[in-house]
N, C-alpha and C positions, 0 to 999 in steps of 0.2 A: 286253781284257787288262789293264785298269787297276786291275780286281776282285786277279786276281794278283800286280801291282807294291803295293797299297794293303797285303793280307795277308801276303804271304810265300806264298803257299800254291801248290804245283805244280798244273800241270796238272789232272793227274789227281783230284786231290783238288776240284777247282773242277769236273771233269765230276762226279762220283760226287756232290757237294755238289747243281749243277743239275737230277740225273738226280731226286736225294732231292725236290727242293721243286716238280716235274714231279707225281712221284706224290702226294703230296699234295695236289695242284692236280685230277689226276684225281680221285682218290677224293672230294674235296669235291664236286665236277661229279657223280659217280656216287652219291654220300648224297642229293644231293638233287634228280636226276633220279626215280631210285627212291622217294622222298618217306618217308625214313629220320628224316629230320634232327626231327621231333616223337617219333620212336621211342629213340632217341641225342642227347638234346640233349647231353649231356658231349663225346660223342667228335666231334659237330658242333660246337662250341666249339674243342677242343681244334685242332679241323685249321685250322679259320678263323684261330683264334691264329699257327698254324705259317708257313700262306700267307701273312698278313701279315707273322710276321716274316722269311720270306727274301724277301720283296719287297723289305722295308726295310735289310737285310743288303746287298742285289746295289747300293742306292742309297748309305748312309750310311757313308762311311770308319771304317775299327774305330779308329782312334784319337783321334777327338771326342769330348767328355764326352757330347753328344747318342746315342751311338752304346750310351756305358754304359747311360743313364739306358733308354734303349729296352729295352738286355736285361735292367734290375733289372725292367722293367713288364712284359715277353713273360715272363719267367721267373717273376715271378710269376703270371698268369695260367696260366701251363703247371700250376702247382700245385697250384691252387684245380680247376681241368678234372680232372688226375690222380686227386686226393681225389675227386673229385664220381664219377670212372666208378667207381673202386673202389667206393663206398657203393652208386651206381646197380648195378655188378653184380651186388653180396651181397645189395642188394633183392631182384633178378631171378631169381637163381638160388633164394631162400627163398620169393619169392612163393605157387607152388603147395604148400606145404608148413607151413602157418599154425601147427603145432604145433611145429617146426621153428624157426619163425620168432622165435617169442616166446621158445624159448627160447636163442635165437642171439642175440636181441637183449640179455639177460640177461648172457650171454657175453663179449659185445662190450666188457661194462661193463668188464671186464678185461682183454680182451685189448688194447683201444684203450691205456689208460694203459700197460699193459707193452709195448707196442712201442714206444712213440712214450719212453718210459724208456730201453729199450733201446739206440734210435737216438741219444739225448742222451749217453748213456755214452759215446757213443766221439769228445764233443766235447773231452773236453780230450787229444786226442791229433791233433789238427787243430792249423793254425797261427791266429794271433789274427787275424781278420779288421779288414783295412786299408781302411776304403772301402765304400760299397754293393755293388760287384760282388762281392768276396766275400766279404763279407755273406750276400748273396743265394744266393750258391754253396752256403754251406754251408749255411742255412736249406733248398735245395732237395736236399741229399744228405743231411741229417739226415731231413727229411720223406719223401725215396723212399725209406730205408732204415724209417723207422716203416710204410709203405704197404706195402713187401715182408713184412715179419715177419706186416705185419697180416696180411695174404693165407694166411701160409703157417699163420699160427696159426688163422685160421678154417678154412683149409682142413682143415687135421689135427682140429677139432670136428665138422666136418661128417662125415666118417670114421669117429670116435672113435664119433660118434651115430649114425649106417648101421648099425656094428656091432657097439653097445651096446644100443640100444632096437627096430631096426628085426629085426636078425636074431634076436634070443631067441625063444623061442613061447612 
């Protein structure tokens, strides 16, 4: 209970938190029993990252500078992982589609700087970042918001191209 006294955080929120850093514990046991983990090296990163850090979460008081510096380094790493599956996805899914592909990758040229544009825009209405931690904060909700836009704007090409090139006779 001293997870609880250290946070402030209830019960409940400290099972639902345990239950979360459980499956994650699973699914890593399950990526690479099933021998995944050479198939998904991003999203195998990614969960190794997670493990580690609610390992280091249940051990290290939140309010030690040790305790920041760990979440500017898991957070970051969270980031470079996110980035990496997104790209490994849009590889995967263009893979069998080499026409597709080449010209997605032309695309990209655009769509990458206007999202990650996009996500910048809405920094001067954030508060001045005081410190690494948010710092870091905001670096990684400027970055998931460039990664979302990315997704939804290659998504809507991939479409655009289904039902521009693919469907005409």
């Amino acid at each position: 209970m001293s997870f609880v006294t250290n946070t402030g955080f209830t019960p409940w929120r400290v099972a639902v938190y345990a239950l979360t850093n459980i499956a994650f514990l699973v699914l890593l046991v399950r990526l690479v029993s099933i021998r995944l983990v050479r198939a998904y090296p991003a999203l195998t990163g990614w969960i190794v990252v997670n493990v580690i850090s609610a390992g280091a979460s249940w051990t290290i008081p939140m309010d030690f500078d040790s305790y920041r510096w760990f979440y500017v380094v898991s957070e970051g790493l969270n980031l470079v992982f996110f980035s990496w599956m997104v790209f490994q996805l849009c590889a995967g899914v263009l893979e069998s589609f080499p026409g597709t592909a080449s010209m997605a990758r032309r695309v990209i040229q655009v769509i990458l700087p206007l999202s990650v544009v996009g996500s910048l825009s809405l920094l001067p209405f954030e508060v001045t970042p005081r410190g690494r931690v948010t710092f870091i904060y905001l670096v990684s909700r400027t970055l998931m918001a460039a990664l979302a836009v990315f997704v939804l704007l290659i998504a809507a090409f991939m479409v655009w191209f289904r039902f521009v090139f693919i469907a005409t006779p």
